[in-house]
N, C-alpha and C positions, 0 to 999 in steps of 0.2 A: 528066186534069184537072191542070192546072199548077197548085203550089201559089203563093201572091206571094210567102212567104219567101224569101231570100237567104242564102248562108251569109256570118256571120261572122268579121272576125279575133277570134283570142282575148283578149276582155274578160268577163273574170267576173264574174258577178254585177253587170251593169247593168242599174239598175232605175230602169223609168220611172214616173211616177206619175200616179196618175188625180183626179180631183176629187171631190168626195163627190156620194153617189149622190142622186139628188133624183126629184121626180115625174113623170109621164107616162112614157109609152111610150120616149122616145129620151132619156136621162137624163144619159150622160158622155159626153163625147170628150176621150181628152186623146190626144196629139202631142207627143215630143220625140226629142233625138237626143243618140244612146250617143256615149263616146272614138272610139268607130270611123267615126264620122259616117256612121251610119246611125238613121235614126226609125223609133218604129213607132206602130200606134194602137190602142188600146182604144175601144172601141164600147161601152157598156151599155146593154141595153132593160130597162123591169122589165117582170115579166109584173102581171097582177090579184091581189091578196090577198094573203094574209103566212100565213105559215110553210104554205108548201103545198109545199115542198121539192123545186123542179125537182132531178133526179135524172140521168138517162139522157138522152142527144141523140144526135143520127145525122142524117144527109140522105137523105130518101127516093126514091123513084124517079120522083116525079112536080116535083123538086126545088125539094122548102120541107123546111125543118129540122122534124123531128119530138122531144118533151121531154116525158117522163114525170115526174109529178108525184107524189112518193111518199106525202104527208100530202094534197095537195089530192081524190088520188081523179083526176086529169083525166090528159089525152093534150091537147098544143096543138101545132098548126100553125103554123109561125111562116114569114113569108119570107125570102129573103135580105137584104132591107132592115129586116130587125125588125120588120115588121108579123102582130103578132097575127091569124093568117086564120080558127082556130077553133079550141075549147076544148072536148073533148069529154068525157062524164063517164063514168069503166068502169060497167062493169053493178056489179061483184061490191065489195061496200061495205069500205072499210077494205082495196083488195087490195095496197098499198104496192108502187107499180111500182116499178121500179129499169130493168135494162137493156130495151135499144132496139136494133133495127135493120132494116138495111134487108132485106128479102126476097127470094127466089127471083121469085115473083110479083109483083102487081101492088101488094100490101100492105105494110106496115112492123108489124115483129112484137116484141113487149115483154112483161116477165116481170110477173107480179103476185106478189110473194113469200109474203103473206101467207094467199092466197087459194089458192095453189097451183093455180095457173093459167097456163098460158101463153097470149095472148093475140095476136092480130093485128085492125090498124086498113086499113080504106081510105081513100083518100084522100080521100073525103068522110064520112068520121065514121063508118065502121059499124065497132063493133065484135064481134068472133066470141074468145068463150074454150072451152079446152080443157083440163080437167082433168087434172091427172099422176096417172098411177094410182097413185102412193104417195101416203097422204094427209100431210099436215102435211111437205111436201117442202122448200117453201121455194128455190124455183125463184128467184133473181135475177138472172142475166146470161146475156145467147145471144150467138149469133153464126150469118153463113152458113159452112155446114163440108159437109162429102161427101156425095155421092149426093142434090145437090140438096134438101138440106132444112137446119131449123132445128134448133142442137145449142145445149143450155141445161143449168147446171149446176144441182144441188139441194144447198143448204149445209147444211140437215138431214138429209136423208138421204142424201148423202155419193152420190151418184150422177151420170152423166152419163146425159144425155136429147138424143132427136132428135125432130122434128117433121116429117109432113109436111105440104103444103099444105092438104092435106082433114083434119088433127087426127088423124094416127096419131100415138101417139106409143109408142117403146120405151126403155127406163129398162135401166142398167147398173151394177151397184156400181165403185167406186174402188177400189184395191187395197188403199188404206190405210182404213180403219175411223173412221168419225168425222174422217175429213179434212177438212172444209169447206170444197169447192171454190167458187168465187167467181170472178171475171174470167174471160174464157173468149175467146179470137182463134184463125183458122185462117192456120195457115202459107203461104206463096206455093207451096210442094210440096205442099198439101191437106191436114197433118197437123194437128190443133187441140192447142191448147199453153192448160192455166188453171194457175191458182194456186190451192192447195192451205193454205188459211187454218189451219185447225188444228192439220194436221200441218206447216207450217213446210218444205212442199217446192214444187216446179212441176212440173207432170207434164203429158207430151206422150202423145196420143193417137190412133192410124191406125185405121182399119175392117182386119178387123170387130172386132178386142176386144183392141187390143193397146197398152196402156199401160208407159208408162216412168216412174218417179218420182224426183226429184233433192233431196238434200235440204239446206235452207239451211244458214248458217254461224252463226245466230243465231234463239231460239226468239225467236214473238210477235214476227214479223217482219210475218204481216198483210199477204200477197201482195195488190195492188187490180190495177191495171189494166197489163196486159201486151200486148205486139205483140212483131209478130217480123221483123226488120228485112232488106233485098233479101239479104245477103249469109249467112243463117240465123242470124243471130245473135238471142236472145230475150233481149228487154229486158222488168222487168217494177218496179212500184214496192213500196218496202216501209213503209207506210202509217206503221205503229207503231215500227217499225225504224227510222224516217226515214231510208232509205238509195233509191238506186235502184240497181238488178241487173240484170246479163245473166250468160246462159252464152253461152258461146264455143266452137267445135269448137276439140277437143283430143282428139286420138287417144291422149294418155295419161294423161286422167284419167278416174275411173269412166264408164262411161256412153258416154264420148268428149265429155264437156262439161266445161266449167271452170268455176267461178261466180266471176264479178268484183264487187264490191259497191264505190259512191262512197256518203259519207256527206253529207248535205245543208248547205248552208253554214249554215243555223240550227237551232236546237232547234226543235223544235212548229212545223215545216215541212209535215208527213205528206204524201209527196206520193200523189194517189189516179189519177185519170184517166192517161191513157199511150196514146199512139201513136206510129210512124213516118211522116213525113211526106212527099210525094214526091221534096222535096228532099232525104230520107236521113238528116235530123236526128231526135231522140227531143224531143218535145212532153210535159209532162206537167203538171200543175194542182197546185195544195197548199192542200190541204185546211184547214191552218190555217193558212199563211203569205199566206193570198190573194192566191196567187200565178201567173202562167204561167211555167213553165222548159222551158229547152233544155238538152240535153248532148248533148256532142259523142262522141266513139269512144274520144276521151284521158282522157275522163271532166271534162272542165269545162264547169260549172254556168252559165247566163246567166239571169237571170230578172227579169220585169218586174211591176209591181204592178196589181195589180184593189182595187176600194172594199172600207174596211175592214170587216171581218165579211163578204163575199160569200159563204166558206165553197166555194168549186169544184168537181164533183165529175167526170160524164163531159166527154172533150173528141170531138171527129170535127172532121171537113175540112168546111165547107159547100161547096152549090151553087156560091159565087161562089170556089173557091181556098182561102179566107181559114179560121183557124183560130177554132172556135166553143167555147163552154165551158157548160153549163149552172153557175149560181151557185145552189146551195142557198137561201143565208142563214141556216142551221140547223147550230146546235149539234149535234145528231146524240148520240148516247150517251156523246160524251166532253168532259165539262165544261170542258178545257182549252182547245175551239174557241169561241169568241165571233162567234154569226150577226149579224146583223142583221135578221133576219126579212121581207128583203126578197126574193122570189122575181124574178129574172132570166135575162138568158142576156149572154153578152160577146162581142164579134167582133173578133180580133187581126189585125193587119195589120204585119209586118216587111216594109221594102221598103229599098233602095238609097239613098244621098244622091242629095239631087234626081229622085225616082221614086217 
């Protein structure tokens, strides 16, 4: 899947701006163009309702963008055009989904934190949940990882978990105790790499039980959303830290990794969401800067504006190339964010002068 991104010359920090978010379904487009004379575009759809906290997105396998709704209670189908295709409601009340993705199967699988559940959707609305046999686990982000199945981290109880398609599931302690693992991506080698919320580390993980833990340069740093980029490098964000992190092979630091930390160009940036993109760039969302940002390998920041109070949280690649964002609109636990209680999703488009 070619992404439509382009790389950039080095201009920092150009920000394009969007117009304020308004009613219906297809709400902003804005268009302009950076020093570099290149445009991009921001797309906003909203979804129905207020403060239902799209959360989680991914593109499924039957390719419509799949967003968990962590207050509404819902799962929606949306297309690549922004159309709303279905809104489906979890069984399990109050299960505050969070992460999504796409499956082994024929399904798209998502965690219900509260509910201590991990669940999977088909594509025409059926939902199947599956209990983690720890209770009050607090399961919120998966991902596809080894031996064909689903690996989901528990930030209460401090575990990694795998699923199979038929709802096996088997649960492993962290090494560290009360760690609070959180984001969770599997390496292009098969190795899965999350971040370690509590304890203030990133810890990579092989079959069958073999964990590494690395530990930051700064407490309540607040690891969110991590990938690991073609050349093995693990990029990951530091929400509370407002920094964004990779380590780096380094045959002569602990571990054999380096940890390199960029600080973000603003205060109350957080950035949350994070990925690698096929063009080799790091994509990442900010949480209060309502923002989309790129960083290069130099570690320079480029970033473009989404409506104020959007609140950003996961991002994925849609069906069509183009880079998708679910928008919160929710303050979330830390009052310094200002939502708008507008539940949406955004679709980014960097392209070429004249293209």
């Amino acid at each position: 899947m070619k992404l439509k991104f382009l790389a950039l010359p080095a201009v920092v920090a150009a920000v394009l701006a969007t117009a304020a978010c308004g009613s219906g379904s297809d709400t902003t487009t804005a268009t302009t163009t950076d020093a570099a004379g290149h445009f991009g575009t921001v797309k906003v759809f909203d979804l129905p309702g207020s403060k239902t906290q799209p959360f989680g997105i991914t593109t499924g396998k039957d390719g419509n963008l799949w967003i968990t709704e962590a207050l509404g209670n819902y799962v929606d189908k949306v297309s690549a055009q922004g159309k709303l295709l279905g809104r489906y409601a979890i069984p399990s009340a109050k299960a505050n989904s969070q992460g999504i993705s796409q499956g082994y199967d024929d399904r798209t699988w998502f965690t219900e934190c509260a509910a201590s559940k991990i669940a999977a959707i088909t594509s025409d609305g059926k939902i199947s949940e599956y209990p983690t046999p720890t209770p009050k686990s607090n399961p919120c982000a998966l991902t596809r990882g080894p031996q064909n199945k689903m690996w989901f981290t528990s930030y209460d109880a401090a575990k990694l978990g795998s699923i199979t398609s038929d709802g096996k599931i088997e649960e492993m302690d962290t090494p560290t105790a009360k760690s609070g693992p959180y984001q969770i991506t599997q390496a292009p080698g098969g190795e899965l790499w999350l971040g370690e919320n509590a304890a203030d580390k990133v810890a990579s993980f092989s079959t069958p039980n073999s964990f590494d833990e690395f530990k930051l340069a700064h407490a309540k740093s607040d690891v969110a959303g991590i990938a690991v980029a073609a050349d093995g490098t693990i990029w990951f964000a530091e929400t509370d830290g407002n920094r964004i992190g990779k380590l780096v092979a380094d045959s002569g630091a602990p571990g054999g990794r380096r940890l390199v930390e960029y600080p973000m160009p603003h205060s109350g940036d957080y950035p949350y969401g994070l990925l690698v993109g096929p063009d080799g760039d790091v994509w990442f969302s900010e949480l209060g800067g309502d923002r989309i940002g790129q960083i290069d390998d130099k570690g320079q920041i480029r970033e473009w504006s989404l409506p104020t109070g959007s609140a950003p949280r996961d991002i994925t690649i849609g069906p069509d190339g183009n880079l998708w964002v679910a928008l919160s609109g929710a303050s979330g636990n830390d009052p310094k964010i200002i939502g708008n209680n507008q539940p949406g999703i955004a679709r980014f488009s960097l392209q070429g002068s004249g293209g």
